[in-house]
C-alpha positions in Angstrom: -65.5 -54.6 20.3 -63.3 -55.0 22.9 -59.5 -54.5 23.1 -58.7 -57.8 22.6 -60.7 -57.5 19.2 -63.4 -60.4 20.6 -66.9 -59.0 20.8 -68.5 -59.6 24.0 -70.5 -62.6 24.0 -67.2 -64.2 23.3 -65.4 -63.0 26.3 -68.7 -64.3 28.2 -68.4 -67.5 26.7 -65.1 -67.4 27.5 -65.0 -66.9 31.3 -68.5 -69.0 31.3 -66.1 -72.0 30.2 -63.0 -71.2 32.5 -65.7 -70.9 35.7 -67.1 -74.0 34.9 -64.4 -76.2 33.5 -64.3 -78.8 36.7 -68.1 -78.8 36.7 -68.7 -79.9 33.6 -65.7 -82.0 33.7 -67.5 -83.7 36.7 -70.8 -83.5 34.9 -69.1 -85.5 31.9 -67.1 -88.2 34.2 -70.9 -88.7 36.5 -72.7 -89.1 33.1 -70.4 -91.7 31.8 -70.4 -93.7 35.3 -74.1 -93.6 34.8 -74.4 -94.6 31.4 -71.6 -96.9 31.7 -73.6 -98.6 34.7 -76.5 -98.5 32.8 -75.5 -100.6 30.0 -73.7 -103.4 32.1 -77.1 -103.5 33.7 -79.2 -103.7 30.3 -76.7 -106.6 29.0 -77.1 -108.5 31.8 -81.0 -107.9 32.3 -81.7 -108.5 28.5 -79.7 -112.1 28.5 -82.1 -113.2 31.1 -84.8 -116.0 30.5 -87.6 -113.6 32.0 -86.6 -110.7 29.3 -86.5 -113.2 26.2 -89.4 -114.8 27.4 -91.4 -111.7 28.0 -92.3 -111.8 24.0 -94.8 -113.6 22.8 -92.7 -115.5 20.7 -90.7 -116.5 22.7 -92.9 -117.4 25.7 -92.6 -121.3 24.4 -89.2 -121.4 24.6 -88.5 -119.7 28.2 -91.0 -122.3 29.5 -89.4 -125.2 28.7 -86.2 -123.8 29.1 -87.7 -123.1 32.8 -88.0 -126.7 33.6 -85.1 -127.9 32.1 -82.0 -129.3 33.7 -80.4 -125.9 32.1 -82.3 -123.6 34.2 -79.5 -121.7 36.0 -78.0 -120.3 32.9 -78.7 -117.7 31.0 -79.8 -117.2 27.4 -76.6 -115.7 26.3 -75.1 -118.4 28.3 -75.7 -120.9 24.7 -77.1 -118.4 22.1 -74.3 -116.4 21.7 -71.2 -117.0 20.7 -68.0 -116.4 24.0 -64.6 -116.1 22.0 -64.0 -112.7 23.0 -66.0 -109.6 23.7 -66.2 -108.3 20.8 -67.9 -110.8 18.7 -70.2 -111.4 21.9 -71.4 -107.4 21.7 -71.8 -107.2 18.2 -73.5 -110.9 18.2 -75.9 -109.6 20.9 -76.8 -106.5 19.0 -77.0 -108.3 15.7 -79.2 -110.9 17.1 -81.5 -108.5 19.6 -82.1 -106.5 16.5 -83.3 -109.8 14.5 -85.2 -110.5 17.3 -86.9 -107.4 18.0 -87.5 -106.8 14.0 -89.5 -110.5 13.9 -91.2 -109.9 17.3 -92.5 -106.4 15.8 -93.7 -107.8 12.5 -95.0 -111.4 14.4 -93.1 -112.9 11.4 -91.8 -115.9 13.9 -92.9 -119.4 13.5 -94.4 -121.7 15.5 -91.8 -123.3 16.6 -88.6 -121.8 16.2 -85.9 -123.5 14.4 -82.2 -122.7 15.2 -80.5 -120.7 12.0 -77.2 -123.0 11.1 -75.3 -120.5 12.5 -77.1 -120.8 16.1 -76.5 -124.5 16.0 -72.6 -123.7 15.6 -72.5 -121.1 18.2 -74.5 -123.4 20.6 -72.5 -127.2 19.5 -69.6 -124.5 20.7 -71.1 -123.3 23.9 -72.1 -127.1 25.1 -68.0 -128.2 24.6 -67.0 -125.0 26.1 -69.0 -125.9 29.4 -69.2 -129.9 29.1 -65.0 -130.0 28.2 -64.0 -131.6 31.3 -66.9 -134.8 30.3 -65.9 -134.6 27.0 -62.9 -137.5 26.9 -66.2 -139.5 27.7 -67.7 -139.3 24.4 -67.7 -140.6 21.4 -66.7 -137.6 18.9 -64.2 -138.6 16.8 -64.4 -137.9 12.7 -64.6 -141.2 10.2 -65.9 -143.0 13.3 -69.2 -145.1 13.2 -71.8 -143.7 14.8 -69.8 -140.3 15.0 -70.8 -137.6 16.0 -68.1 -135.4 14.9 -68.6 -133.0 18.2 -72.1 -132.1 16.9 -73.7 -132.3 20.5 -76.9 -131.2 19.2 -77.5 -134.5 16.9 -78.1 -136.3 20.4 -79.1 -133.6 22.7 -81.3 -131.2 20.5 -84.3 -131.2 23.5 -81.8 -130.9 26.4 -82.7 -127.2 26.9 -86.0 -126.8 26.0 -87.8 -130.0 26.1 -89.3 -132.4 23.1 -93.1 -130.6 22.7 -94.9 -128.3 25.1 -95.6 -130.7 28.0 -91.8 -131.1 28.5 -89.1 -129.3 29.6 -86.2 -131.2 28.1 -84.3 -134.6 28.8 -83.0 -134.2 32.8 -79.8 -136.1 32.3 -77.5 -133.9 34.8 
């Protein structure tokens, strides 16, 4: 023991930490850049057309979706929900995970069917970019021949086309 009453890998790890304090807080701060960084990169990379369509499951989809009229946007763009960012994140994981679990198992059908939760999130996406057109339609409740703001009633092939030959209804 020493006089301090510390034995003496303790006063080793002692000074080890006061001589290295500013490299490791460096380390820390560089490793959170990077990871940081990294993630904004993954979120953006797995919203992509090219990264959903890479499954088999999807491969379908992201070619109509290709010739579609929709072609600039991304997935996310539509499938997931943009009220804030915290419902977006957890939405993403949530629905990557359903995704990857089905894709792993080959559990998906042949033609995939929107959940009725995906036709809200997307009937919300299509007002939230078509607003400024929207005085233009006909959307009002009790109405005949109303569609109550349910764009996909009309416009369920817009995005990814009617069967496999097409790539959705060019209207734009």
């Amino acid at each position: 023991m020493t006089l301090e009453g510390k034995g003496d890998s303790e006063v080793e790890l002692q000074h080890l930490i006061k001589k290295h304090t500013l490299l490791c807080l460096t380390g820390g701060f560089a490793a959170g850049i990077a990871a940081f960084a990294f993630g904004g990169v993954m979120m953006s990379v797995s919203g992509s057309p090219a990264f959903c369509g890479a499954c088999h499951s999807m491969k379908h989809e992201a070619w109509t979706f290709a010739e579609s009229a929709h072609n600039t946007l991304e997935c996310t763009d539509c499938h997931l929900p943009h009220q804030n960012v915290a419902i977006y994140f957890v939405e993403k994981g949530r629905t990557g995970m359903v995704d990857t679990y089905h894709e792993v198992l080959r559990d998906y059908p042949a033609h995939i069917k929107l959940s009725s939760d995906a036709r809200e999130t997307v009937n919300a996406n299509c007002i939230r970019c078509h607003e400024p057109t929207m005085q233009n339609v006909h959307a009002d409740i009790g109405k005949d021949f109303d569609t109550a703001g349910a764009c996909l009633k009309c416009h369920s092939r817009i995005a990814h086309g009617t069967n496999h030959l097409e790539g959705g209804i060019k209207v734009e």
